[in-house]
Structure formats: structure tokens, C-alpha cells
MISESE-598253 format. One record per atom (N, C-alpha, C): residue in three letters; x, y, z. Coordinates in steps of 0.02 Angstrom, whole numbers, plus 32768, in hexadecimal, padded with zeros to 4 digits. Example, Ala and Ser with C-alpha at 12.3 -4.5 7.8 and 13.67 -1.06 7.14 Angstrom:
2
ALA82947EE48186ALA82677F1F8186ALA82947F5B8186SER82827F908162SER82AC7FCB8165SER82858002818A
END
This chain:
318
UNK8BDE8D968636UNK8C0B8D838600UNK8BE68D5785CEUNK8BE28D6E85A1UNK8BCC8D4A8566UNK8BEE8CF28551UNK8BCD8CB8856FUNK8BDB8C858554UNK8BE58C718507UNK8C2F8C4384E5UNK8C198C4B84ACUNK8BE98C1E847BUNK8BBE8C1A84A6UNK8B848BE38486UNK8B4C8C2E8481UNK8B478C4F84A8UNK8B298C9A84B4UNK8B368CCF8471UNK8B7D8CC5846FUNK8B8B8CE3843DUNK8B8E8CCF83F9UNK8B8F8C9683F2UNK8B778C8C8399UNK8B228C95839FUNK8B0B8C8E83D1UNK8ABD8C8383B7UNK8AAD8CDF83A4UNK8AD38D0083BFUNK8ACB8D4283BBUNK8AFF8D52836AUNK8B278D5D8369UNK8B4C8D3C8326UNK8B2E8D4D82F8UNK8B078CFE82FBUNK8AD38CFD82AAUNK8A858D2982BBUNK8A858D2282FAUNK8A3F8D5882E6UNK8A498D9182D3UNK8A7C8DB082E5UNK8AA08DEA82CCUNK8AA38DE68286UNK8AD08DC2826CUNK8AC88DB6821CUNK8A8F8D9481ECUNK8A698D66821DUNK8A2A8D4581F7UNK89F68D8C81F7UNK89F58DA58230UNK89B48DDD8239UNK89DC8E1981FEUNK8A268E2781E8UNK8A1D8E7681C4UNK8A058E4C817AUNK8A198E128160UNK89FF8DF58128UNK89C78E048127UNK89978DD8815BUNK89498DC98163UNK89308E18815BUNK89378E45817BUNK89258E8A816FUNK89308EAC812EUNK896E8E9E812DUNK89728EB280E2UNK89418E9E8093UNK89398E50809EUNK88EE8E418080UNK88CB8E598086UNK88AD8E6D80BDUNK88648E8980D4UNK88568EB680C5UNK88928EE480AFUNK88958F1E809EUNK88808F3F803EUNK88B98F058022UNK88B98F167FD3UNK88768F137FADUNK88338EFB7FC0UNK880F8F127F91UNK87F08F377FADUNK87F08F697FD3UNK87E68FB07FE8UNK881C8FDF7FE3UNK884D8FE27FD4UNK8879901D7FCBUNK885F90557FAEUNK886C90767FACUNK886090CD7FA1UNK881290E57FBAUNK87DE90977FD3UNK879290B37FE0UNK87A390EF8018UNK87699107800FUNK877B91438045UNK87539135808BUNK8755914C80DCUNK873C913480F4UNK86F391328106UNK86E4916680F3UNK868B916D80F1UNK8678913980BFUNK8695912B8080UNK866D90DB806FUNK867690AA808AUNK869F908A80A2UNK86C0906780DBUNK869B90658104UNK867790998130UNK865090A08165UNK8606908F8152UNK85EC907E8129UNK85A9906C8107UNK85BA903180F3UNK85F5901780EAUNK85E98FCA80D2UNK86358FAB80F0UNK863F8FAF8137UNK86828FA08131UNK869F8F5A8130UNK86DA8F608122UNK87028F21812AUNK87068EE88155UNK86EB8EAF815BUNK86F28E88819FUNK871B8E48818FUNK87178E208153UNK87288DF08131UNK87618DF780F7UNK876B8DC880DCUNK87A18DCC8097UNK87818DC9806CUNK87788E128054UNK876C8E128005UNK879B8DF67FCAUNK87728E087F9AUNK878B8DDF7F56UNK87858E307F21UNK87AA8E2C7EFAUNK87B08E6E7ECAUNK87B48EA37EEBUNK87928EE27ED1UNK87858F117EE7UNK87C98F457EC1UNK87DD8F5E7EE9UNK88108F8D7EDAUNK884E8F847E8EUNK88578F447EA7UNK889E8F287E81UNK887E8EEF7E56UNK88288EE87E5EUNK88238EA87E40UNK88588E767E4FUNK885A8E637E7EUNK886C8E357E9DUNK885E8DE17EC5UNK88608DA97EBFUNK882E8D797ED7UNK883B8D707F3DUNK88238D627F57UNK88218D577FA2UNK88718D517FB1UNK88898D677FF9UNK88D48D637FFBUNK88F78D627FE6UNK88E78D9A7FBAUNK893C8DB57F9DUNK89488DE97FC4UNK89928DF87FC0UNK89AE8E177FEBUNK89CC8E507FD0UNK89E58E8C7FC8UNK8A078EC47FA6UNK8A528ECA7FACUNK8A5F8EF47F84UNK8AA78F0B7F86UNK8ABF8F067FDDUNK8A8B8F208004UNK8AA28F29804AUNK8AC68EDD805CUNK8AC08EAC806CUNK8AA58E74807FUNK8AEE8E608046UNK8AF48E6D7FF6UNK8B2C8E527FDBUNK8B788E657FDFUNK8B6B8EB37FF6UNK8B9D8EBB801CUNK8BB68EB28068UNK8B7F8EB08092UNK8B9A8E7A80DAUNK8BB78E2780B7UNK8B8A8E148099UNK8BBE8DCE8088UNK8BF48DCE806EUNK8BF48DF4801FUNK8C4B8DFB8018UNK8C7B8E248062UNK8C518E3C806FUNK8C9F8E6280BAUNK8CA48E1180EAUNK8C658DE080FAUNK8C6C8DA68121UNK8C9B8D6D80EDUNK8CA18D7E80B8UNK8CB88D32807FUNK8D078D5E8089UNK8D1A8DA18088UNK8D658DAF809EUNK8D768D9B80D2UNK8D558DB38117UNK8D6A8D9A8163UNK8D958D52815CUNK8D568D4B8141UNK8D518CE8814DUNK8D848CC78129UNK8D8C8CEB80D2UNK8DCF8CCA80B0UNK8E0B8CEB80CAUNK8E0D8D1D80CFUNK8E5B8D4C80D3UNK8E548D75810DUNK8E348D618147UNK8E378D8D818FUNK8E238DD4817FUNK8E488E178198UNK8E388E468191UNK8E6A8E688160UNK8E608E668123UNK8E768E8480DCUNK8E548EA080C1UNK8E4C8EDB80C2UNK8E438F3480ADUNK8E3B8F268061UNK8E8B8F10804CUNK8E878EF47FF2UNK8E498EC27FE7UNK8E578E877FF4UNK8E238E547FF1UNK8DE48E457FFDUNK8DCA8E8D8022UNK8D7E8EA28031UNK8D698ECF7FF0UNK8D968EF87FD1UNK8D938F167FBBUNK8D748F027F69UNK8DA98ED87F72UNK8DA38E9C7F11UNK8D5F8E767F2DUNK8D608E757F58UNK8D168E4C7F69UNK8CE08E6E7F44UNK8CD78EAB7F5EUNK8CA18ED17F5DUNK8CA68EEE7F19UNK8CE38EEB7EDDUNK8CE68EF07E8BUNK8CBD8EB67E8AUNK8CD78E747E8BUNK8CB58E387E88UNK8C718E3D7E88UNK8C4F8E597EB0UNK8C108E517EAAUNK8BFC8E787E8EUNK8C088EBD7E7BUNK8BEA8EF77E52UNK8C218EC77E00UNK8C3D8EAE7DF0UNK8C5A8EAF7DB6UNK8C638E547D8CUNK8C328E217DBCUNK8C398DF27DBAUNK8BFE8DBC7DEEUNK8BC78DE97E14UNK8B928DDF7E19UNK8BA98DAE7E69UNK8BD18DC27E7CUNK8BF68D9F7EC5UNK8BC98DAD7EF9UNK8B998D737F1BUNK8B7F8D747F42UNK8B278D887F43UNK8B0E8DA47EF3UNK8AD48DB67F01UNK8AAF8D807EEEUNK8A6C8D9C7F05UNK8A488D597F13UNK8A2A8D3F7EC9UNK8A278D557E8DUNK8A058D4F7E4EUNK8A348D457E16UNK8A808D457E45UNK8AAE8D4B7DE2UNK8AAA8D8A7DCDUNK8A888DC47DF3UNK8A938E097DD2UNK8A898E387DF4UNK8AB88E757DF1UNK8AAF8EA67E3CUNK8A6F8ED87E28UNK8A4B8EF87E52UNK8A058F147E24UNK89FD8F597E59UNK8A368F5B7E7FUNK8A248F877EA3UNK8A5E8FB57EBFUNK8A898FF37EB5UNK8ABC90037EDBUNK8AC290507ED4UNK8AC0906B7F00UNK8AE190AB7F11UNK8B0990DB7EEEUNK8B0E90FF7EDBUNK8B4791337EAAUNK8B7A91357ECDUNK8B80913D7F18UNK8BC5914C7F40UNK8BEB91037F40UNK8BCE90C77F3EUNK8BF6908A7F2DUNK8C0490627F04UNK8BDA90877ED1UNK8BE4906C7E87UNK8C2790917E75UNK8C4190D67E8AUNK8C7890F37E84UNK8CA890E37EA7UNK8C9390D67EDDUNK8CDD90C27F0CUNK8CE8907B7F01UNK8CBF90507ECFUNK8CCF90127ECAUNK8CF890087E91UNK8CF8903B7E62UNK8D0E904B7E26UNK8D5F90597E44UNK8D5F90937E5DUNK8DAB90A57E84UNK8DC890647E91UNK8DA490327EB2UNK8DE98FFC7ECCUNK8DDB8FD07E97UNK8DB78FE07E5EUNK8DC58FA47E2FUNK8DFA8FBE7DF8UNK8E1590067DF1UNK8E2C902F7DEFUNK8E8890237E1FUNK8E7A90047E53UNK8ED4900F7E67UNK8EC490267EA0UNK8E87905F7EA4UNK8E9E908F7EE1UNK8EA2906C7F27UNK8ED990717F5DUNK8EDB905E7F9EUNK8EA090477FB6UNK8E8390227FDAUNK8E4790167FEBUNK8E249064801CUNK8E4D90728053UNK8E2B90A08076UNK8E2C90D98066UNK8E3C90F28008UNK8E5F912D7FEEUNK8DFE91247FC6UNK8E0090F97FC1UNK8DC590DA7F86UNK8D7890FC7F91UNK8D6B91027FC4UNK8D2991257FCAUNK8D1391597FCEUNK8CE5918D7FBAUNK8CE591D37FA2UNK8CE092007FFBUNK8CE5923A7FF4UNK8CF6925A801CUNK8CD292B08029UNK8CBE92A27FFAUNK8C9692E88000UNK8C6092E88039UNK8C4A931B802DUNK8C02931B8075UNK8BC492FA8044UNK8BB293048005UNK8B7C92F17FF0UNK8B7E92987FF5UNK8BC2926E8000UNK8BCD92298001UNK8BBE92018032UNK8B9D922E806EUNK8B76921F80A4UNK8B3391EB80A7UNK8B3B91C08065UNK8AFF917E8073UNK8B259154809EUNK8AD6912D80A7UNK8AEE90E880CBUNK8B0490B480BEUNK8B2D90BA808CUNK8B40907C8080UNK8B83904F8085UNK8BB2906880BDUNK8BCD904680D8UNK8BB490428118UNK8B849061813CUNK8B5A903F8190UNK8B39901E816AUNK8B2690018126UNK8AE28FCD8140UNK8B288F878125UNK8B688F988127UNK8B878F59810AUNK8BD68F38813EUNK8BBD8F6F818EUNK8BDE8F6F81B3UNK8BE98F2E81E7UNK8BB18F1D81EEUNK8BA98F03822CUNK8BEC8EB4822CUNK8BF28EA08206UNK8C2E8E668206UNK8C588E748245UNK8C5F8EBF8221UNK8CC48EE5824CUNK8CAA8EDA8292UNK8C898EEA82ACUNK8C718ED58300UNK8C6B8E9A8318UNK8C558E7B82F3UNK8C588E308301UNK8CA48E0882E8UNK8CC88E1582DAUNK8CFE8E0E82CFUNK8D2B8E1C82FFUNK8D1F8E62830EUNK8D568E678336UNK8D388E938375UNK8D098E62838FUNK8CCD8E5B83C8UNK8CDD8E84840BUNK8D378E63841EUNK8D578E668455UNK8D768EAE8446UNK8D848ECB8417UNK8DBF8EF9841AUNK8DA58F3E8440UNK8DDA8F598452UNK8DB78FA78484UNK8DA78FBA8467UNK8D7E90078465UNK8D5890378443UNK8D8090498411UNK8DB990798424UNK8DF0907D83FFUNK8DEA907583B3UNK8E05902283B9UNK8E1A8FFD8388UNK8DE48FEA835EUNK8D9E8FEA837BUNK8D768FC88369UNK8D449005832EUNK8D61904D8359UNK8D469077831DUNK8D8C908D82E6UNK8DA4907882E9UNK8DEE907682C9UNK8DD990458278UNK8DC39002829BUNK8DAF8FCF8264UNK8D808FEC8232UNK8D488FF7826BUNK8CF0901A8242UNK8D0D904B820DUNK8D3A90788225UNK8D4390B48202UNK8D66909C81BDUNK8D92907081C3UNK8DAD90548193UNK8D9D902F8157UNK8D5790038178UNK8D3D8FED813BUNK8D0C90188122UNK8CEF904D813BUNK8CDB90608133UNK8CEB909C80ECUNK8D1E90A080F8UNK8D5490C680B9UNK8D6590A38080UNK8D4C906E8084UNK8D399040803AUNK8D0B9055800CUNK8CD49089802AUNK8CA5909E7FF9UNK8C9A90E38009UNK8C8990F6804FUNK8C7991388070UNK8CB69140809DUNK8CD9917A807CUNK8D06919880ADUNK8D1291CE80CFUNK8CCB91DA80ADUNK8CBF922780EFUNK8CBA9227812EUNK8CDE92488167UNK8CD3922981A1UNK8CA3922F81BDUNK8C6D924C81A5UNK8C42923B81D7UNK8C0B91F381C5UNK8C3D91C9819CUNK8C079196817FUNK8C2F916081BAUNK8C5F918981A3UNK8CA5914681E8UNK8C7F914C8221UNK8C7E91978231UNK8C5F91978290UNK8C2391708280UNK8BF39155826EUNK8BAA91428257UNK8BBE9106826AUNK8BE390EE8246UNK8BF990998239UNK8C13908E827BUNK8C4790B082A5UNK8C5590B482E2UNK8C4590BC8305UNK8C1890E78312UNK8BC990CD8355UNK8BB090968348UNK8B96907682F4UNK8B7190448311UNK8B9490188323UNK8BC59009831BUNK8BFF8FCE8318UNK8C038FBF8369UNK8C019001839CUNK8C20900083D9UNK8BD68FE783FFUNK8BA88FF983E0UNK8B668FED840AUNK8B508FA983FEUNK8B578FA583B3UNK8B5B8F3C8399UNK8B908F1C83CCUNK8BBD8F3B83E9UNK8BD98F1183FAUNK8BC78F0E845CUNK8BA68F34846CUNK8B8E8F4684A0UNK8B4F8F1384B1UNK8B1C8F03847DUNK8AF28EEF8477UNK8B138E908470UNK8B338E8D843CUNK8B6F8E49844CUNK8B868E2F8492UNK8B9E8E5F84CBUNK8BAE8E4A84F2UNK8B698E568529UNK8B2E8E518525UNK8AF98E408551UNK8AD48E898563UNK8AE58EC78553UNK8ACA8EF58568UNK8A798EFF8550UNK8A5F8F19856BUNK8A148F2A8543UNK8A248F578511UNK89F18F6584F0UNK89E28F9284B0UNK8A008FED84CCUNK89CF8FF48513UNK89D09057852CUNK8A219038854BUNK8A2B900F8575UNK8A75901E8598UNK8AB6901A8543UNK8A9D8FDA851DUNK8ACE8FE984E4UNK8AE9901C84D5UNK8AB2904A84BEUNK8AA9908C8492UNK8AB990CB84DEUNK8AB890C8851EUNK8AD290F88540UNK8B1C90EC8544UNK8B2790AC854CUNK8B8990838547UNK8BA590A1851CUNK8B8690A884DBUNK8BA990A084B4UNK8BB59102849EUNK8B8C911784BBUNK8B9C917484B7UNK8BCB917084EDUNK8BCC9157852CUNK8C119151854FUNK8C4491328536UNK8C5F91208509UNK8C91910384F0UNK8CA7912684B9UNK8C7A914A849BUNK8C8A91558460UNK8C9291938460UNK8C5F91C88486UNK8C8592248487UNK8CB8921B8487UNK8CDE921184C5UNK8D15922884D7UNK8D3C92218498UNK8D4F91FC8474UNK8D6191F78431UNK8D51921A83FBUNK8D0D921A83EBUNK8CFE926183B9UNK8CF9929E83BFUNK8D0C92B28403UNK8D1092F08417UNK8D4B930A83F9UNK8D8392E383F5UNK8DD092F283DEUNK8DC9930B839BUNK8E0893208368UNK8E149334833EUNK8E0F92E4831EUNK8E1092E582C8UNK8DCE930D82ADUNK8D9392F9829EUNK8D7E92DE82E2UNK8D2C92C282EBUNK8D1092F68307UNK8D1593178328UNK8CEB9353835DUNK8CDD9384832BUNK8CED93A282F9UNK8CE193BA82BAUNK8C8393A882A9UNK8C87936582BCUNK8C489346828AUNK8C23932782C1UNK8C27933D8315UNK8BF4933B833BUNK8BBB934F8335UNK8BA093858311UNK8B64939C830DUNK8B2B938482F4UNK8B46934B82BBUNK8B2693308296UNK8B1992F182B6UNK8B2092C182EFUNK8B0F92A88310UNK8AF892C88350UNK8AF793028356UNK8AC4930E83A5UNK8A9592F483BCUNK8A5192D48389UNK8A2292B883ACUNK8A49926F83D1UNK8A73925B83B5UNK8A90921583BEUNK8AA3921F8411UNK8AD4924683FEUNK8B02924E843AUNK8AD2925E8461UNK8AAD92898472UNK8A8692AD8491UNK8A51927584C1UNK8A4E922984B7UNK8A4391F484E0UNK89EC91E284D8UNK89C2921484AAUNK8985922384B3UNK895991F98479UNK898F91DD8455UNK897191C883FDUNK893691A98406UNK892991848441UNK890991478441UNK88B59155845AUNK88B291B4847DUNK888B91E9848BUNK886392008449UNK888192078418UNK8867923383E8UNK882E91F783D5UNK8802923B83A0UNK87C5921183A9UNK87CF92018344UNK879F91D38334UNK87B391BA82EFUNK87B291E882AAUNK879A921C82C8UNK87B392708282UNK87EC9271827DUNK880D925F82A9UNK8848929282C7UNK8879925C82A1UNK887D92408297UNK889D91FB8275UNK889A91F48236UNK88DB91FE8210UNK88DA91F781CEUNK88FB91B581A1UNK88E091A48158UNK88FF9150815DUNK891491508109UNK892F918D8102UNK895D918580B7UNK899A917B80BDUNK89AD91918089UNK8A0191748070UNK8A4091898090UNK8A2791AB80D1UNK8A5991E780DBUNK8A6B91CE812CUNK8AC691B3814AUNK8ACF91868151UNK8AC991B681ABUNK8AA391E681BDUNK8AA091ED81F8UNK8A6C91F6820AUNK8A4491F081DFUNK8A0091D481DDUNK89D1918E81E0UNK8A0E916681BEUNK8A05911F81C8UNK8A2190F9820CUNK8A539124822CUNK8A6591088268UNK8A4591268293UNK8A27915B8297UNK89E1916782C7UNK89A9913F82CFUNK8986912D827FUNK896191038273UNK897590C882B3UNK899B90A7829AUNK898F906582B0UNK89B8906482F3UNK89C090898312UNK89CB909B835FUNK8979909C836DUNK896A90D4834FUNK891F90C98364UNK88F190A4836EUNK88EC9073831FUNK88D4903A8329UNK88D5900D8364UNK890F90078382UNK89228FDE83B2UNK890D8FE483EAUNK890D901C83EDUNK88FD90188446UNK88AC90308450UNK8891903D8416UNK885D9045840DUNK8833900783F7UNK884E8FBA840AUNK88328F8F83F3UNK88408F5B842DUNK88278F1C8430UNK88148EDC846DUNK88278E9F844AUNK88388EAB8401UNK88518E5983E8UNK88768E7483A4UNK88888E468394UNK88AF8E428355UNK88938E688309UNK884D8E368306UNK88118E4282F0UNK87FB8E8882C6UNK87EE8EA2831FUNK87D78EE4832EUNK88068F1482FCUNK88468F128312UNK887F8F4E82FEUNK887E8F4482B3UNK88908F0782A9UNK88938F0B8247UNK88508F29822AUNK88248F128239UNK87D48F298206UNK87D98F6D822EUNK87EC8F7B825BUNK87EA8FC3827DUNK88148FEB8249UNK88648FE28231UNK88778FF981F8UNK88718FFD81BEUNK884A8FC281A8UNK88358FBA816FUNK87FC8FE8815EUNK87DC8FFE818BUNK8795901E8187UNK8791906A8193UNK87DC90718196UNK87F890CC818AUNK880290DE814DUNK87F790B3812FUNK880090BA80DAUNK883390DB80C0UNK884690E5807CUNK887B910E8059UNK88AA90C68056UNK88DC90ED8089UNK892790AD8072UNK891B905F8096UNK88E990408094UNK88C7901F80B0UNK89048FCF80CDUNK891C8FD2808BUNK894E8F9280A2UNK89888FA380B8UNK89B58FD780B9UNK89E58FFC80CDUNK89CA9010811FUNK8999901F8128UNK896F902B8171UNK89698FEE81ABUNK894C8FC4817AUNK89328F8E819EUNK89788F568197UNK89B98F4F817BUNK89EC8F288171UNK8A0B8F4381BAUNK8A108F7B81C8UNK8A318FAB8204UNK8A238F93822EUNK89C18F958236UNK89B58F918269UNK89B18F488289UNK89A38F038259UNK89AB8ED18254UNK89ED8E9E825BUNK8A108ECA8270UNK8A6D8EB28281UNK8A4F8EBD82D7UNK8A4D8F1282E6UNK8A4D8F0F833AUNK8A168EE4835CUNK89E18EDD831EUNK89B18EB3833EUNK89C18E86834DUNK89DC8E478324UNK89EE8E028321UNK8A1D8DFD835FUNK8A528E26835FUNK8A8E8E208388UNK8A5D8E1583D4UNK8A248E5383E1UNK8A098E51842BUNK89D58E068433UNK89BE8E0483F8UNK89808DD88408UNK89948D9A83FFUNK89CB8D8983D2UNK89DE8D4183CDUNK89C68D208380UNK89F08CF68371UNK89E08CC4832CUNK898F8CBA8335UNK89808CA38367UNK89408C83838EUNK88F88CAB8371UNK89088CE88367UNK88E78D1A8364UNK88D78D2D8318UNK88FE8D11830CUNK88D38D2282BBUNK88B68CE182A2UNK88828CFD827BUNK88378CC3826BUNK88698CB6823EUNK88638C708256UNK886B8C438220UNK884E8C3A81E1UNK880D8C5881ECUNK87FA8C498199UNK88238C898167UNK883C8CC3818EUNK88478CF2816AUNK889E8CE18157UNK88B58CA98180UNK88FC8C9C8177UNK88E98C6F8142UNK88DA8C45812CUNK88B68BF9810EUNK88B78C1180C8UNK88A08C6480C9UNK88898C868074UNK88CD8CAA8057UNK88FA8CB1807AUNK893B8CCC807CUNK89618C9D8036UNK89778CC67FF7UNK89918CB17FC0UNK89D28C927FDAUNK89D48C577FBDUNK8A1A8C457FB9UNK8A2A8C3D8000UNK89F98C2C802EUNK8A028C1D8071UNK8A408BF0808AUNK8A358BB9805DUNK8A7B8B85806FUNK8ABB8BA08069UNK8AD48BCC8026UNK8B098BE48036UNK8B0B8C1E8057UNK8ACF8C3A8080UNK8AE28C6F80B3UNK8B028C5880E7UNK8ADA8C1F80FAUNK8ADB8BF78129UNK8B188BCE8141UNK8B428BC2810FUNK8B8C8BA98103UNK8BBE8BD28124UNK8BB78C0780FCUNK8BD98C54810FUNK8BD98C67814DUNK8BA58C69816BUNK8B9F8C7881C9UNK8BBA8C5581D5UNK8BAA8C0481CFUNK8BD58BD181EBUNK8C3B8BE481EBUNK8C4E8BF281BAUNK8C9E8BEA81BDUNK8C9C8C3581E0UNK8C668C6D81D3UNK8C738C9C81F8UNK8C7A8CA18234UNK8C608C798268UNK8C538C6A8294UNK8C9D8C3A82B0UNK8CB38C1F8298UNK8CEE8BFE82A9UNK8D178C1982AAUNK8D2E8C3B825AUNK8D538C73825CUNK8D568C9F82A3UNK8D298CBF82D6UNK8D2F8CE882FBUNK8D388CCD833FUNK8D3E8C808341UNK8D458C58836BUNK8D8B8C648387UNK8DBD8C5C8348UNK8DFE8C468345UNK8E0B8C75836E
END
């Protein structure tokens, strides 16, 4: 049983490590990985991609905080996550520079919809081409939130916020594996038992109507082997069942915290969307403890990140 002195330290490494990754990531975005592999990533760069200075963090990273600044003010409000995430695309809410420099076509539209009126879970596009990642790399809160709840309910939530930007279901099922395995990894499991738990918990459920439809497209997942394949076989763009392979992979294919983020980061393409993923399950297994401090230290706007965990953290106390 997870002590809760156990569990905040896991908590914020969970949320300090998808930040910290997410840095590590932005001034390499779109490199591809064969340049990567001749000069790769080990440290926090400065510029590069976004021209950017040391620890800044991306859209990924500004939308986990606006979904943590809703929890925390207004519990779990669908509406109030929603105006959050206008807020920051329409009023610069939460990014690290005073200006957003980086976002997606599928949530620049579905952010438009709820600034627009539309229902929150009506709000996110739905087609098959709307299949980025960009509600899994802005997931991880909903698990830690609602840590305790059964499978059920708990892919019930994922799916839900998840329909704030991507409402295709198979971006929901995405967000709902990782949610069940984050939370697997939360309550003390290793990295391979997480990720086998959490295919027992979760078929039986997507097998039903109308998830079993969109089994195919997770087979390697389900299939228990991800962590087998060798690093060809592993892809690290925009495309959101691709990014939750990724950083399954990463994980169990790695011995520290460390390891797994520069391990994502160094697959190149969606580099901070990759490494934000994989840098949530990391933190959660390895602990606050576990990420270098110097790479937390370079983190923009650290103090008021740092605030934010704090009431977040209480918040989930209650």
C-alpha cells in the first residue's frame, strides 16, 4: 500500500518529470532521429527548434497546468477546464514566455469550439485524421486525481477530458491506457507488471461496443510485447498511438528516470509530446528524487510551477 508521504513524492515526480521532459525536448522537435543519433540529446538545450532559451516548456506542459489550475480551483469541471485551456491559447494562461509559440491544428480548433459555446465534451474533433497527441501528452492530472477510482470510472474520466480537444475514440482509448497504467505505477507496481495490469484491466472493457471496433489499432499494445520490439519498430510523431507506444517503450526499456526521457527525446520528430508522455510514467515510477536537479533548477517559472503542485497535492489529499 502506498504510504501518503510515498505518494506525493511520486505525485510530483510524475508532474515535475512530464514538465522536465518536455524541456528537454523543445529545442529538438521535428529533428529526425538519425541526427539525433550523431549528436544526441543528454542536457538542456537552449534554442534550437522554437528558438527558445533553457527550460521552456511547450504547449504540452501548458496544457497539463491549465487542466492542474481547474482541479485545484473548481475540482472536476469539464466547463472550467475547458475556459482554461481558451485562456491560454487566447490570453497567454500559463505559458512560460507571455506567448503561446507552439500548438496543434486539432486543438487550436477544438479550443475555438468551447470558446465558441460548444459543450465541453461535444468540443473536440472527431474524425480519424484528429488522431494527434494532444490530449495524452495533457492527461496525466486525471489519474492522479482520481488515483483511487476503479478502472471503470477511471477510463470514463480519461475519456472525458480527453473530448476537450480529441474526440475520436481511439484518442480516448490512448488516454485510457495510460491513465490505468499511471495509475498502476502510482500504486507501487513496476514499469513490465504496470503495463501487463493494466492490459488486464482494461481489455475486458475495450473489447465491448464501441471500443472493440478500434482494437486493431492498438494490437502491438495489447499484445503485452511493446517493450520487445527493437528501436525501428518504434515510431515518435504526432500520431496519438504512436506516442503511447513510444513511451511505454521508453520505460521499460530504461533503469532510471534519466535514461527514459533522453531515451524519448532522442527518437526525434514529436520530441516534446514524446518525451512529456514518457516523463509523467517516469517520474510517477522513479520518484521526485529522480530528476536532476539541475534540470528542475532550469525549469521557467519554476516557483509558480512549484506553487501549483503544492495546492495540487492537497487538493488530492482531501
Amino acid at each position: 500500500m502506498t504510504t501518503l508521504l510515498q505518494q506525493e513524492e511520486k505525485v510530483l515526480g510524475g508532474l515535475w518529470g512530464a514538465v522536465v521532459a518536455d524541456a528537454l525536448g523543445v529545442p529538438v522537435e521535428f529533428r529526425d532521429r538519425e541526427e539525433l543519433r550523431t549528436k544526441p540529446v543528454t542536457d538542456m538545450r537552449e534554442y534550437g527548434s522554437h528558438n527558445q532559451p533553457k527550460g521552456t516548456w511547450s504547449d504540452d506542459s501548458s496544457l497539463m497546468l491549465c487542466t492542474i489550475d481547474s482541479l485545484v480551483s473548481k475540482s472536476y469541471d469539464l466547463n472550467d477546464m475547458g475556459q482554461q485551456f481558451v485562456s491560454w491559447l487566447k490570453n497567454n494562461h500559463w505559458t512560460p514566455w507571455g506567448e503561446v509559440f507552439d500548438i496543434g491544428i486539432t486543438t487550436r480548433r477544438a479550443i475555438s469550439n468551447l470558446e465558441r459555446g460548444i459543450e465541453p465534451e461535444q468540443a473536440g474533433l472527431r474524425s480519424e485524421k484528429d488522431n494527434g497527441n494532444g490530449s495524452l501528452m495533457r492527461i496525466l492530472p486525471i489519474v492522479l486525481y482520481w488515483s483511487n477510482a476503479s478502472t471503470g470510472d477511471l477510463l470514463n474520466y480519461s475519456h472525458q477530458v480527453s473530448s476537450l480537444t480529441h474526440g475520436h475514440i481511439r484518442s480516448q482509448m490512448a488516454c485510457g491506457f495510460y491513465c490505468v497504467m499511471a495509475a498502476n505505477l502510482l500504486h507501487n507496481f513496476n514499469p513490465t507488471k504496470a503495463y501487463e495490469q493494466a492490459i488486464e484491466q482494461v481489455l475486458p472493457i475495450y473489447q465491448q461496443s464501441p471500443y472493440a471496433a478500434e482494437l486493431a489499432h492498438f494490437e502491438r499494445i495489447f499484445q503485452g510485447k511493446i517493450g520487445e520490439l527493437p528501436e525501428n519498430e518504434i515510431r515518435s510523431g504526432g500520431y496519438v498511438i504512436h506516442t503511447l507506444e513510444a513511451s511505454i517503450w521508453c520505460l521499460l526499456n530504461s533503469n532510471s528516470y534519466s535514461e527514459a526521457v533522453l531515451k524519448a527525446v532522442n527518437l526525434g520528430n514529436d520530441t516534446d509530446t514524446t518525451a512529456i508522455v514518457t516523463g509523467g510514467l517516469a517520474g510517477l515510477y522513479y520518484g521526485l528524487a529522480s530528476v536532476p536537479s539541475d534540470w528542475l533548477k532550469q525549469i521557467v517559472k519554476h516557483e509558480e510551477i512549484e506553487q501549483l503542485f503544492k495546492q495540487f497535492v492537497e487538493k488530492i489529499k482531501e
